[in-house]
C-alpha positions as CSV (number, residue, x, y, z in Angstrom):
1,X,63.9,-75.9,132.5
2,X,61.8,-73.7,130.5
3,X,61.6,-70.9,133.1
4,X,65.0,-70.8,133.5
5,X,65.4,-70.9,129.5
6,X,62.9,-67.8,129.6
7,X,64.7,-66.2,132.8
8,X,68.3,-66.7,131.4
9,X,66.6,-65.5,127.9
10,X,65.1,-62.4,129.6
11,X,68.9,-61.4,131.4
12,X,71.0,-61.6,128.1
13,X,68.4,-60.1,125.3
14,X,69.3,-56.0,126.7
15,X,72.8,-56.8,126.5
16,X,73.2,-58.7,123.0
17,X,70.7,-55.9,121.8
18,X,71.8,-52.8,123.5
19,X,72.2,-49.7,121.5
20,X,69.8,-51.1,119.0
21,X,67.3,-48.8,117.9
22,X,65.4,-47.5,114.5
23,X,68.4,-46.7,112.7
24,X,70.3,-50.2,113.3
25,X,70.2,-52.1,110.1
26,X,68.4,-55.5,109.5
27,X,71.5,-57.6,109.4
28,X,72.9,-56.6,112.7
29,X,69.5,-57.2,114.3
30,X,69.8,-60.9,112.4
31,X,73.5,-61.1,113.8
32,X,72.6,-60.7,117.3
33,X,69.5,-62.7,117.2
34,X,71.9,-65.5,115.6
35,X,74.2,-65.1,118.8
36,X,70.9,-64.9,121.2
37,X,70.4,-68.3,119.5
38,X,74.0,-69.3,119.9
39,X,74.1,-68.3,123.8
40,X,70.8,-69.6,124.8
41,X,71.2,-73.1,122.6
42,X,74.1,-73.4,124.7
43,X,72.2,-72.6,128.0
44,X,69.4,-75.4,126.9
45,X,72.1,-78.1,126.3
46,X,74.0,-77.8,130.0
47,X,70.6,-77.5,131.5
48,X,69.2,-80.7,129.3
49,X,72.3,-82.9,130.6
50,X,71.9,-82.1,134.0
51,X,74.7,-83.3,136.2
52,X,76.7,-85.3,134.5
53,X,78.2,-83.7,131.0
54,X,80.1,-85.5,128.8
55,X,80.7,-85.9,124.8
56,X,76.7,-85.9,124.3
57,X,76.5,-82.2,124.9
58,X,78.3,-81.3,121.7
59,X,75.5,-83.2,119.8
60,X,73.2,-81.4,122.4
61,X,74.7,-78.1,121.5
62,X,74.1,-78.0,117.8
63,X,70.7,-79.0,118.5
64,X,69.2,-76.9,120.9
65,X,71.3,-74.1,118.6
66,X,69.6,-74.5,115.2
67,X,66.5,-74.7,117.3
68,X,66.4,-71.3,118.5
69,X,68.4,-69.9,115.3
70,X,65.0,-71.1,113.7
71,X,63.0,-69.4,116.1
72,X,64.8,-66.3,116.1
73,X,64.7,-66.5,112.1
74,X,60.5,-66.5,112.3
75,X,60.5,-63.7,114.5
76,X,62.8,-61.8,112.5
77,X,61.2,-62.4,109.0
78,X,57.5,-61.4,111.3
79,X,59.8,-58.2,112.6
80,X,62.2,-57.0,109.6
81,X,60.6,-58.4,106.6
82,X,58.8,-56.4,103.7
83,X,55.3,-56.5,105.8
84,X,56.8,-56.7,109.2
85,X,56.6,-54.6,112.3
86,X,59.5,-52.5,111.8
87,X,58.1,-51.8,108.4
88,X,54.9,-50.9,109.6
89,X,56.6,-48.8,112.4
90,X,58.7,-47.3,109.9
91,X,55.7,-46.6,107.5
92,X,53.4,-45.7,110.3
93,X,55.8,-42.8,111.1
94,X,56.6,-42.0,108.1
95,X,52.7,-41.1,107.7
96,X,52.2,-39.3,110.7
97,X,55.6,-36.9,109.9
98,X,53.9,-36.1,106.6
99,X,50.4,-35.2,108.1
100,X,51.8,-32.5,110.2
């Protein structure tokens, strides 16, 4: 299950991400992490019931869900927060414009 999770994760990131770049603002990247988590919670809960689906998979659903909305919030807060990557990207070229 988990390679599928990471092959199925791996397919839909360029799309829900596309046209994304230094510009883009920190609330649409949290947006479309929050329906990365959405899509793929979704994915986990048909591929946890296997077979047979019934009623369970709503429960399933919401689980799996806020699972990976929590994941995707701790790689946002390490990627877009005050000391994060994008701010050290963002600081990093801001250095290197003002030494030339």
């Amino acid at each position: 299950m988990v390679e599928l999770i990471d092959a199925i994760g791996l397919a839909i990131v360029p799309v829900i991400f596309k046209g994304v770049d230094k510009d883009t603002p920190a609330y649409v990247m949290r947006e479309r992490a929050n329906v990365n988590a959405e899509i793929m919670g979704r994915f986990a809960a048909m591929l946890y019931c296997g077979d047979e689906v019934g009623m369970e998979v709503l429960d399933l659903i919401a689980h799996f869900t806020a699972y990976m909305q929590v994941e995707h919030q701790h790689s946002m807060k390490r990627f877009l927060g005050p000391d994060g990557g994008m701010s050290k990207l963002r600081q990093a070229r801001a250095n290197k414009g003002s030494i030339q």
